[in-house]
C-alpha positions in Angstrom: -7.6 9.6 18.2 -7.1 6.2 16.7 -8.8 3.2 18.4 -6.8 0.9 20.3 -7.0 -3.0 20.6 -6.4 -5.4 23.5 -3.5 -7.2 24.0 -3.0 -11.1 24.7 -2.2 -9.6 28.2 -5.7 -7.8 28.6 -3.9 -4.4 28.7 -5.0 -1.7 25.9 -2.4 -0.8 23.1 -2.0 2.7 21.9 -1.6 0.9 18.3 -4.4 1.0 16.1 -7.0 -1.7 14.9 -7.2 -0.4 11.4 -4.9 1.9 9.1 -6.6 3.3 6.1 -4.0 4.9 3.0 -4.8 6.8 0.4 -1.2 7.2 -1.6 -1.1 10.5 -3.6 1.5 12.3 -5.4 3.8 9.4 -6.8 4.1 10.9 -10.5 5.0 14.4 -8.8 7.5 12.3 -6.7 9.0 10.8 -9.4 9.3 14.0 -11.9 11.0 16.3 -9.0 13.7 13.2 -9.0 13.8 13.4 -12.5 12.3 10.1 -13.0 9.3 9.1 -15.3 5.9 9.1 -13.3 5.4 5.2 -14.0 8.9 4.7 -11.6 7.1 7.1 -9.1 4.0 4.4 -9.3 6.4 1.4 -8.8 7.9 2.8 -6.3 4.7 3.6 -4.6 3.7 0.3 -4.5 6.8 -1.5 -3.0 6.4 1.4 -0.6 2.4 0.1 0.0 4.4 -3.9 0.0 7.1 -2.3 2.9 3.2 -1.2 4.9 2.1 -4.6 4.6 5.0 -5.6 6.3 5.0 -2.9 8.8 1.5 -3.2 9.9 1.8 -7.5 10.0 4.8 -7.0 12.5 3.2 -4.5 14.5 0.0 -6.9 14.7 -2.3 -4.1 13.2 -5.2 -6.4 12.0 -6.8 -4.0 9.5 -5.4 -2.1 6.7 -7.2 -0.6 3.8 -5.5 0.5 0.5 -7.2 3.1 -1.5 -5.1 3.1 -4.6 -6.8 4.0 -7.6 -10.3 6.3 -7.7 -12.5 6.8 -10.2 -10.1 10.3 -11.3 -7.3 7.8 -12.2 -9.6 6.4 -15.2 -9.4 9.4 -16.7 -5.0 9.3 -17.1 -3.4 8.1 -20.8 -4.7 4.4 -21.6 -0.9 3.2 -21.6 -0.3 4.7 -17.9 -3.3 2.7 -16.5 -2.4 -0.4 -18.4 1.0 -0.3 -17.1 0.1 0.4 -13.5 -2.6 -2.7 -13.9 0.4 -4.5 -14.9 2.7 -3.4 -12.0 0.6 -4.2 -9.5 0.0 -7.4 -10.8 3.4 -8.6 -11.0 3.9 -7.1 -7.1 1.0 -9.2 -6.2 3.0 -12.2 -8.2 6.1 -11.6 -6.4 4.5 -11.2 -2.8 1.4 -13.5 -2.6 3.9 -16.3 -1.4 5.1 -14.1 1.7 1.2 -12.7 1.9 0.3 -15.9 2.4 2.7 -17.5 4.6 2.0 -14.8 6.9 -1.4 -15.3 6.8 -2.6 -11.9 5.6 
């Protein structure tokens, strides 16, 4: 059962205070849709973006991202440079709104 926070009212909420996410399977995703696996990956993480925004407008205060584990070192040198590369241009494209928002 997830924890649940307080409210500004002094009621409990049946949200949680913390959402952990490992994201799995976005190469599979991808190939079944006859896409390459590096689409799968960006679309992963504009999926993990449309989260962010989820959890900020549901007030969540807490969310952990587990996106890359020691397994993924072990993929073509090309696929991790290009996921390094991905995420940094979502973190680019986003830090203004991360940071407006306060996250």
């Amino acid at each position: 059962m997830a924890a649940s926070s307080s409210s500004s009212s002094g009621t409990r909420s049946l949200l949680p205070v913390h959402i952990a996410i490992v994201p799995d399977g976005n190469g599979r995703w991808a190939e079944k849709r006859g896409l390459s696996r590096f689409e799968g990956h960006q679309e992963g993480m504009e999926n993990m973006y449309r989260l962010v925004e989820y959890v900020d407008e549901y007030n969540i205060p807490y969310l952990t991202l587990y996106g890359f584990s020691t397994e993924n070192w072990n993929r073509p040198e090309e696929e991790i440079l290009r996921l390094f590369s991905s995420l940094t241009e979502l973190i680019k494209r986003t830090s203004p709104d991360i940071h407006r928002r306060g996250i």
